[in-house]
C-alpha positions as CSV (number, residue, x, y, z in Angstrom):
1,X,-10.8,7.2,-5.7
2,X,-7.3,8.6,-5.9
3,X,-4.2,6.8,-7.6
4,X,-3.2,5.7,-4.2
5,X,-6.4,4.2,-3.4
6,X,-6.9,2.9,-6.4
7,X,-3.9,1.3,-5.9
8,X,-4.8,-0.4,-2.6
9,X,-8.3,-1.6,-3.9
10,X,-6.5,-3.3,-6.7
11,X,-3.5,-4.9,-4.0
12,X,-6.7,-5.5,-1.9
13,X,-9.2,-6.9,-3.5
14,X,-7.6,-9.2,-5.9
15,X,-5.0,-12.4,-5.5
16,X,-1.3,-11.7,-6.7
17,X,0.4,-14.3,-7.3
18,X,3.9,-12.4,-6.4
19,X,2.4,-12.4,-2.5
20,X,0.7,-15.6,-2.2
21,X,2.1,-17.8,-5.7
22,X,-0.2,-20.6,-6.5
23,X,-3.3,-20.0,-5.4
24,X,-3.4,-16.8,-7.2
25,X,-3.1,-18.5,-10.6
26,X,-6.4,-19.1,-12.6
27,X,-6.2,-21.6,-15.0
28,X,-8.2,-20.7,-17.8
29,X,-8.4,-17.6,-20.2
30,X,-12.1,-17.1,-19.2
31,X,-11.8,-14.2,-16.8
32,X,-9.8,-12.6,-19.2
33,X,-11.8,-12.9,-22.1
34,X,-14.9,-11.7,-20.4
35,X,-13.2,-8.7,-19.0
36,X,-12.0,-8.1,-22.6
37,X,-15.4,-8.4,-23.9
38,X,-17.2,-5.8,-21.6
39,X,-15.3,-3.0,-22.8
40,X,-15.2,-4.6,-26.8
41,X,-12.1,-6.6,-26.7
42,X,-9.2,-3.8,-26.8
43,X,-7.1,-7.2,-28.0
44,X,-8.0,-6.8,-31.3
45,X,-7.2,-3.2,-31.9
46,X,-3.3,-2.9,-31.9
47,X,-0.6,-5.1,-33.2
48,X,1.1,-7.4,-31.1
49,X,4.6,-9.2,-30.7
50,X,3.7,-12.2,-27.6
51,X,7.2,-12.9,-25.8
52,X,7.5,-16.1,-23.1
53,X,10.2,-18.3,-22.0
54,X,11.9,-19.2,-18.6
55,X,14.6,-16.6,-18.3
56,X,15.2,-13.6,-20.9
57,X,11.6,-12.7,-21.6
58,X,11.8,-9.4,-20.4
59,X,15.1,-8.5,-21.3
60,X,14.0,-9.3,-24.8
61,X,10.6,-7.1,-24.9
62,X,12.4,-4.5,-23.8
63,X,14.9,-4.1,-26.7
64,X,12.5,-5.4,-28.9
65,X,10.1,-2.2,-27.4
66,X,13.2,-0.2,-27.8
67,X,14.3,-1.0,-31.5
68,X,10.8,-1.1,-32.2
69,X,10.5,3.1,-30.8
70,X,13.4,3.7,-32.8
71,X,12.5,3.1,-35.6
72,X,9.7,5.2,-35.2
73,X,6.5,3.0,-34.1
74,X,4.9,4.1,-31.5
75,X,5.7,1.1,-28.9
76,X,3.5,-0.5,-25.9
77,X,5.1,-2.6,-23.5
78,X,3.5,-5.0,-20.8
79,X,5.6,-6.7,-18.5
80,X,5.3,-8.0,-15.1
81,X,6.2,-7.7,-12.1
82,X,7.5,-4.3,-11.6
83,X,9.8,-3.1,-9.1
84,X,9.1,0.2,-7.7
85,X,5.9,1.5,-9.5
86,X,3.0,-0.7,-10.7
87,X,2.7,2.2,-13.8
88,X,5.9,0.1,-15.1
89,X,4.0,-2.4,-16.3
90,X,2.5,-0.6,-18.7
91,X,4.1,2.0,-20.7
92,X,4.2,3.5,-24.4
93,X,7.6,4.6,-25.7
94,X,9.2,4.1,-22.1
95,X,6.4,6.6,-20.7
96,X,4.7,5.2,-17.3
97,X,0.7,4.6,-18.1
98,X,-0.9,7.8,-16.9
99,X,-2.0,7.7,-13.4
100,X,-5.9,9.3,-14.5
101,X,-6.1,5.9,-16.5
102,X,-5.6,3.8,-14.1
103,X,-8.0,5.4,-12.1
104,X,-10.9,5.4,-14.8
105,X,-10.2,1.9,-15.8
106,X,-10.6,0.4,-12.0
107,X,-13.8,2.5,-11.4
108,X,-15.5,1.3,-14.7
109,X,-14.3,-2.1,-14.2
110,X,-15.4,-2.7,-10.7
111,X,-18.5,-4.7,-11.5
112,X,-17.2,-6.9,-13.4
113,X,-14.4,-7.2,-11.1
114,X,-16.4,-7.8,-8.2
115,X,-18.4,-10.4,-10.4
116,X,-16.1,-12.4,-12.3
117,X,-13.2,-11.6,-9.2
118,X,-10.1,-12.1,-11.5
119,X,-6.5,-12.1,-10.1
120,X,-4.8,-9.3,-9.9
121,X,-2.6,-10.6,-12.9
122,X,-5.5,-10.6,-14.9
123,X,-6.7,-7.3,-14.2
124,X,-3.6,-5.6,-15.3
125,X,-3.3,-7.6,-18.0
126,X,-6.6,-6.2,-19.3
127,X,-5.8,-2.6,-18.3
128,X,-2.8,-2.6,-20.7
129,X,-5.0,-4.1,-23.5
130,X,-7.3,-1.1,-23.4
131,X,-4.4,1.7,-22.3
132,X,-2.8,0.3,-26.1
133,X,-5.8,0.4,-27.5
134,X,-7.2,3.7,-26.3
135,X,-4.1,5.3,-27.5
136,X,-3.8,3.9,-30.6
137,X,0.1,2.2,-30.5
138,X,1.2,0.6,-33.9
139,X,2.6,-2.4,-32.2
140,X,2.6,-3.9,-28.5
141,X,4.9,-6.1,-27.0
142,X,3.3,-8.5,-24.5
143,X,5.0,-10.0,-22.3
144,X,3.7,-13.5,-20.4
145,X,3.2,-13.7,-16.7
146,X,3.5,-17.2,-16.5
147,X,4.4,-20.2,-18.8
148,X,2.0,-19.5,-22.0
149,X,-0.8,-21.5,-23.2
150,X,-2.9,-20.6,-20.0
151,X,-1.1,-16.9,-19.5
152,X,-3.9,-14.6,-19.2
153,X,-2.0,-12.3,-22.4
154,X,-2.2,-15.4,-24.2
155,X,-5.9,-14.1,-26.3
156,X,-4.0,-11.7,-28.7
157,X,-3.1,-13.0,-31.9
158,X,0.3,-11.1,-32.8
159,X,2.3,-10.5,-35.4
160,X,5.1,-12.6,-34.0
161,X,5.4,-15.1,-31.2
162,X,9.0,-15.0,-29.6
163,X,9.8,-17.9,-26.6
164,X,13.4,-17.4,-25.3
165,X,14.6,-20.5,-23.9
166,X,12.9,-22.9,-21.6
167,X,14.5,-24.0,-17.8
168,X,13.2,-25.3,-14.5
169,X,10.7,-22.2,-13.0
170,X,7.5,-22.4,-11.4
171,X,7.5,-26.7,-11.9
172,X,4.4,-26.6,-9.6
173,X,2.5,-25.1,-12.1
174,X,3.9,-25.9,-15.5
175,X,5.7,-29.5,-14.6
176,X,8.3,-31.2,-13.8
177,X,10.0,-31.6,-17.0
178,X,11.6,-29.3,-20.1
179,X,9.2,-31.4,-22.2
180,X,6.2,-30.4,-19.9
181,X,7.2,-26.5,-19.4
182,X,8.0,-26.2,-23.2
183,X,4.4,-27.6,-23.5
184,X,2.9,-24.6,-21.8
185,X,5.9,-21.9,-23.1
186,X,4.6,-23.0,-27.0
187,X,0.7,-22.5,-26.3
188,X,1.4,-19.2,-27.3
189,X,2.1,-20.3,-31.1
190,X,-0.4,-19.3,-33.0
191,X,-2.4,-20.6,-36.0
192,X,-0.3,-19.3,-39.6
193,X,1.9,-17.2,-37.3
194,X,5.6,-17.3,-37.1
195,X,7.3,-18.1,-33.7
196,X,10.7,-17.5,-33.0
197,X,12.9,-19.8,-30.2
198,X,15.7,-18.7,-29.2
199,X,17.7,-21.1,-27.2
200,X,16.6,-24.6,-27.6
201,X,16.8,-28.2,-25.9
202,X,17.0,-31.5,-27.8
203,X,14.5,-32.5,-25.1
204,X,12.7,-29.0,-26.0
205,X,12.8,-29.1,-30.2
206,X,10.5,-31.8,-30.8
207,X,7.6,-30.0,-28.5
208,X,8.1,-26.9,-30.2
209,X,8.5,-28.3,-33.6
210,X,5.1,-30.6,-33.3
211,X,3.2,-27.2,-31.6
212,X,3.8,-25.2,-34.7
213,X,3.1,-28.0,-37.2
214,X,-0.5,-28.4,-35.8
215,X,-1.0,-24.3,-35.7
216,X,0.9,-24.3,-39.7
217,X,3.2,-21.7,-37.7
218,X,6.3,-21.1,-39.4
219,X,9.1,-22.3,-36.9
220,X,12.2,-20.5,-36.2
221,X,15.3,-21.4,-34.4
222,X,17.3,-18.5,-33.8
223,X,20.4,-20.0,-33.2
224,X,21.0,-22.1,-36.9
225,X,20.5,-18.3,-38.5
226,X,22.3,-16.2,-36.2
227,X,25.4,-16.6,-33.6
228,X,27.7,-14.7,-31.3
229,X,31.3,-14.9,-32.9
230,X,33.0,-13.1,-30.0
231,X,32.2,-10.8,-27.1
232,X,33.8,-8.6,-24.9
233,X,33.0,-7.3,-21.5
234,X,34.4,-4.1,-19.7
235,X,33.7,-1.5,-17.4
236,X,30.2,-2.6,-17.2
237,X,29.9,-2.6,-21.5
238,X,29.2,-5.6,-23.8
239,X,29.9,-5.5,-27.1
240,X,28.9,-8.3,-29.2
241,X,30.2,-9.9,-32.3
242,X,27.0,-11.5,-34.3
243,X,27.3,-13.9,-37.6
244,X,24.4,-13.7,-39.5
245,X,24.6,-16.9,-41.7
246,X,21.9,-16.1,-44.1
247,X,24.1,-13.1,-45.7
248,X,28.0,-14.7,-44.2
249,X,28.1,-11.2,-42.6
250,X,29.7,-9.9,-39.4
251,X,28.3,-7.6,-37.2
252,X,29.3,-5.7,-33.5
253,X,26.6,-4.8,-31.2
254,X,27.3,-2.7,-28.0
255,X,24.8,-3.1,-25.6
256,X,24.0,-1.1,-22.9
257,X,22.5,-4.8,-20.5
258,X,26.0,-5.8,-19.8
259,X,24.9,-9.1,-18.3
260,X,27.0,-11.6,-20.6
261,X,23.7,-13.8,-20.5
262,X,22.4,-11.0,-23.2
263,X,24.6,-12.6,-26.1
264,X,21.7,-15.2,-26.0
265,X,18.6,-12.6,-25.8
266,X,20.4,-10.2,-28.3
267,X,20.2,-13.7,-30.9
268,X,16.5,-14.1,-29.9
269,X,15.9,-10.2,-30.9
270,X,17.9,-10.1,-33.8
271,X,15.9,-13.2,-35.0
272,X,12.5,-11.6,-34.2
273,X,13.4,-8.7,-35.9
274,X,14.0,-10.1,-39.4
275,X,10.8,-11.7,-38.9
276,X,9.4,-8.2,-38.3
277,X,11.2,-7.2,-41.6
278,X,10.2,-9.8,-43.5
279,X,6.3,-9.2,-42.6
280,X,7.1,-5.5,-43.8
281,X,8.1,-3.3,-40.4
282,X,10.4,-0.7,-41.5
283,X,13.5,-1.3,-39.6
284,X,16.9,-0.8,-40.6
285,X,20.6,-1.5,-38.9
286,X,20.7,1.9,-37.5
287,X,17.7,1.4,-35.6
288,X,18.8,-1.3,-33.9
289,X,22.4,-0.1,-33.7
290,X,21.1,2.9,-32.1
291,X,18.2,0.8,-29.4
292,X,20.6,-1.4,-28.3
293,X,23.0,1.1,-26.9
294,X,20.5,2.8,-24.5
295,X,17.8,0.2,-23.9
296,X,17.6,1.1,-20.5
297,X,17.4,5.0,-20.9
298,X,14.4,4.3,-23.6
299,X,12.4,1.6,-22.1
300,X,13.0,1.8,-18.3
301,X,14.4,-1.6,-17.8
302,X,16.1,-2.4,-14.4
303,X,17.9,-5.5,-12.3
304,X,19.7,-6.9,-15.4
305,X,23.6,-7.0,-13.8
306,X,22.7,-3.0,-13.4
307,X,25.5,-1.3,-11.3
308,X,24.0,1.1,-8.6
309,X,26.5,1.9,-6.7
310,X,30.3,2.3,-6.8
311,X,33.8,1.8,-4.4
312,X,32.2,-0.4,-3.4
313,X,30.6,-1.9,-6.5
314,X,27.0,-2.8,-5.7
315,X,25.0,-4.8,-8.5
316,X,21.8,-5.7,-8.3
317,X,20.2,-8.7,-10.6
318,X,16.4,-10.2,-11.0
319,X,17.6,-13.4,-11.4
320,X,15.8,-16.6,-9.1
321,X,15.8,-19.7,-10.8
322,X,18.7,-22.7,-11.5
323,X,19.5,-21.1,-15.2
324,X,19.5,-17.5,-13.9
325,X,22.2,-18.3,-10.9
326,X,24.0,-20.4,-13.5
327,X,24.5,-17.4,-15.1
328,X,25.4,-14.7,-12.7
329,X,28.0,-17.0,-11.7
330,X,29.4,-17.2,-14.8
331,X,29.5,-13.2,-15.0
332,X,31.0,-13.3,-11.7
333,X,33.9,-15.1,-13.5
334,X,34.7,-12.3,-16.0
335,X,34.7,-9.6,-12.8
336,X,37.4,-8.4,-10.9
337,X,37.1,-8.0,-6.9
338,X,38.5,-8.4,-3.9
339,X,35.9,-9.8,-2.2
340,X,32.5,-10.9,-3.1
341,X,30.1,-10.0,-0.5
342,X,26.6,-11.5,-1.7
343,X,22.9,-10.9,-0.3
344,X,20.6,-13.2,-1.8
345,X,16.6,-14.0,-1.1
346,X,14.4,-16.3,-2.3
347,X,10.8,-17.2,-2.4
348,X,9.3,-20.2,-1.3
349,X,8.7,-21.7,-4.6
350,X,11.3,-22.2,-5.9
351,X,14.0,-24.7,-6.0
352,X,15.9,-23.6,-3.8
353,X,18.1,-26.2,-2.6
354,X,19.4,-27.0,-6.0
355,X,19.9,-23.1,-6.4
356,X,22.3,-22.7,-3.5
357,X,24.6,-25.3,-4.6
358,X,25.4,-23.0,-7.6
359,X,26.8,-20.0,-5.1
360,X,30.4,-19.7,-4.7
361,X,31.8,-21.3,-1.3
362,X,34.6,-18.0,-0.5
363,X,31.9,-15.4,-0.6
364,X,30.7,-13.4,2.5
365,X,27.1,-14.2,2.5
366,X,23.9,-11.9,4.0
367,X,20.8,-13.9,3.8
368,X,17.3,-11.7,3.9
369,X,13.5,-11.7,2.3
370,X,11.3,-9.1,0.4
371,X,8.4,-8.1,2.6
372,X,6.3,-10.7,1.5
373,X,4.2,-13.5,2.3
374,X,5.5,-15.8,-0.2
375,X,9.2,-15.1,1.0
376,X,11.3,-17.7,2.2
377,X,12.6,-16.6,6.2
378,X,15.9,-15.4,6.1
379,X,17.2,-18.1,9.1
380,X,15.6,-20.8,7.1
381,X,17.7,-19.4,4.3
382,X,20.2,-19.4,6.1
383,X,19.8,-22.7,7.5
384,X,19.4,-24.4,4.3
385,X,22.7,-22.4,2.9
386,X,24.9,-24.2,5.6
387,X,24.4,-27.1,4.0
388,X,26.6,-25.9,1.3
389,X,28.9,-24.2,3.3
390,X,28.0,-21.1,2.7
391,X,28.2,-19.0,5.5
392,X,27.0,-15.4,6.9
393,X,24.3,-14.0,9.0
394,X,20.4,-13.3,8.6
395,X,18.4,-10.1,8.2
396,X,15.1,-9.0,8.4
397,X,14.9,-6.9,5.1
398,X,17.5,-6.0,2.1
399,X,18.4,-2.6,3.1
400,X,19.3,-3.4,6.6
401,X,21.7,-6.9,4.8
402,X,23.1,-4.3,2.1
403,X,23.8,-1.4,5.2
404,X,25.9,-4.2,6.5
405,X,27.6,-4.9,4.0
406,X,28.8,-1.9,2.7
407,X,29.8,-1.4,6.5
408,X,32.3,-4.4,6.3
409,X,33.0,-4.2,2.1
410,X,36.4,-2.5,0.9
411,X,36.2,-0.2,-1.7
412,X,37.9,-2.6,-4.5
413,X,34.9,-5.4,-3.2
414,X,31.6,-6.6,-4.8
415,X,28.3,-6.9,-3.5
416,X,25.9,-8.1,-5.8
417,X,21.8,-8.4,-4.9
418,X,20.0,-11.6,-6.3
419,X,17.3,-14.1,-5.8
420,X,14.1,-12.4,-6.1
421,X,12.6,-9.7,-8.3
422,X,10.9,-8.7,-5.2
423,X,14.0,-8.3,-3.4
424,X,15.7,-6.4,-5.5
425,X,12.8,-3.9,-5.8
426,X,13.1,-3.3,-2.4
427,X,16.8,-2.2,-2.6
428,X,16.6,1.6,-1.8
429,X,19.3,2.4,-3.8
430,X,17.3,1.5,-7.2
């Protein structure tokens, strides 16, 4: 088969839960160990940081990726979804997983994938085990697909397990509560290993505090050793001021993820990093000094309050859930505009009701969907977003809502892409 069609087989043959949610989700590590174990368990040949949470998680495997590369490792990184090419998922020091691989890999797993008939999220999952493994990385970060204790990455045993935060996401699969979603989030603590959380909940500290007391995994909380003193935004740059309480020293960051939401990852990495140190990983300030400021350029990572196009300013962002919107509108606060022209999508999952009433009331608004099945219609959208007052018109796909608005936008205006990961993908500007 070629790349394309192996591609299409994959798409094909297997459920994703990015086009059809639920159903797609298999609820046990089974498949994955058994596809693990017919081509001797690539899992257990590379080191391994695990990284899960509600919002954050992949901001923070990419800059842990990128420190990680900087200081000389040579870094895997599996994250999911991805937004133009599926090679995204998988790469080693920023490089794309080679196309020749991906071929190989599906034609010597096909029986077993046409046995065992694993998700497509389980599949790729596997794939980047045995890419890491087959070329020999020192360290992987792993990102989850889904909550944790039943995420199909959730058979390594890593060096380091990192949740960011825990919010309301995917409630129809991982519950209805913070207790219940923090549940599934800390199933990726392991037994004697250290786990780092980066923002926690009083309704969140006592499930992750009993989950590492049963696995004797040291227990971190970010937040009581490190926190941001003062930040400042500008011209699409955040520099950070971070008190390290251990040594009473001060320390300024500049980050190249401009969203102000990164103050909170940049804790969470800086955390999982003396961890790293502590279990002997050669890092130094400089290192991560140096990462932070071109994160993108090193790892690849896009759709994090990214600017793509300017007069008028067009930003895209990946976030879709009640504590991602929370955020961008926060952001939106420390921007100057004229107007605020926003296209937003959602899927049918999530809450979207409760997400709406978040938007801003004054903003023009241009509702749409990805080209998929589990996208919420654009009039239903837009139906729904009346209730709030929030007014515009409907359109079939993102390009054709952001074409409109950059007809009607003034140069000194904003347009900013959110809702979806899937959306934003399809923004042709990206």
């Amino acid at each position: 088969m070629s790349y394309e069609e192996t591609l299409r087989y994959l798409y094909e043959q297997l459920p994703m839960f990015s086009r059809i949610g639920a159903a797609a989700y298999k609820k046990d590590l089974g498949n994955t160990r058994q596809l693990c174990a017919a081509i001797n368990n690539p899992q257990t040949k590379f080191k391994s940081i695990h990284v899960a949470g509600t919002n954050g998680k992949g901001s923070v495997s990419h800059m842990l990726a990128a420190v990680l590369q900087t200081a000389g490792y040579k870094t895997g990184l599996y994250t999911s979804p991805h937004l133009k090419d599926f090679r995204e998922r998988i790469k080693i020091n920023g490089e794309l997983c080679a196309d020749k691989f991906i071929i190989d890999f599906t034609e010597r797993m096909k029986f077993q994938i046409e046995l065992l008939e694993p998700s497509f999220f389980e599949i790729t999952v596997v794939m980047a085990f045995e890419y890491f493994a087959q070329q020999k990385v020192d360290i992987a970060v792993i990102e989850t697909g889904l909550g944790g204790r039943l995420d199909s990455t959730n058979i390594i045993l890593p060096e380091l397990s990192v949740i960011t935060n825990i919010g309301y996401d995917h409630m129809n699969i991982l519950g209805d509560t913070l207790e219940k979603i923090a549940y599934e989030k800390a199933g990726i603590i392991k037994q004697n290993t250290p786990a780092v959380i980066g923002e926690v909940l009083n309704e969140t500290k006592p499930v992750f505090t009993e989950c590492a007391k049963e696995k004797h995994a040291p227990l971190i909380f970010a937040q009581e050793n490190f926190y941001v003193q003062d930040f400042n935004y500008s011209h699409f740059q955040l520099k950070a001021e971070v008190a390290d309480t251990r040594k009473n020293e001060h320390h300024i960051y500049s980050l190249d993820l401009p969203g102000v939401y990164q103050t909170k990852n940049l804790i969470t990495v800086l955390e999982s990093i003396h961890q790293l140190q502590l279990k002997g990983w050669e890092i130094k300030t400089s290192h991560i000094d140096a990462a932070l400021k071109k994160v993108k350029q090193l790892t690849g990572l896009h759709g994090r309050w990214e600017k793509i196009k300017d007069n008028p300013t067009v930003i895209v962002d990946v976030a879709h859930n009640i504590d991602g919107i929370k955020q961008l509108t926060e952001q939106l606060e420390l921007v100057t505009y004229n107007e605020l022209h926003l296209i937003i999508g959602f899927v049918k999952d999530k809450d979207v009701t409760n997400i709406l009433s978040l938007f801003p009331k004054t903003a023009n608004y241009y509702f749409t969907k990805a080209q998929l099945p589990r996208a919420l219609n654009e009039n239903e959208l837009m139906n729904l977003a009346a209730q709030f007052n929030l007014t515009g018109k409907s359109y079939t796909d993102v390009n054709l809502a952001l074409h409109e608005a950059l007809t009607h936008a003034g140069k000194n205006d904003l347009i900013l892409i959110c809702g979806s990961v899937f959306l934003v993908g399809e923004v042709s500007y990206l």
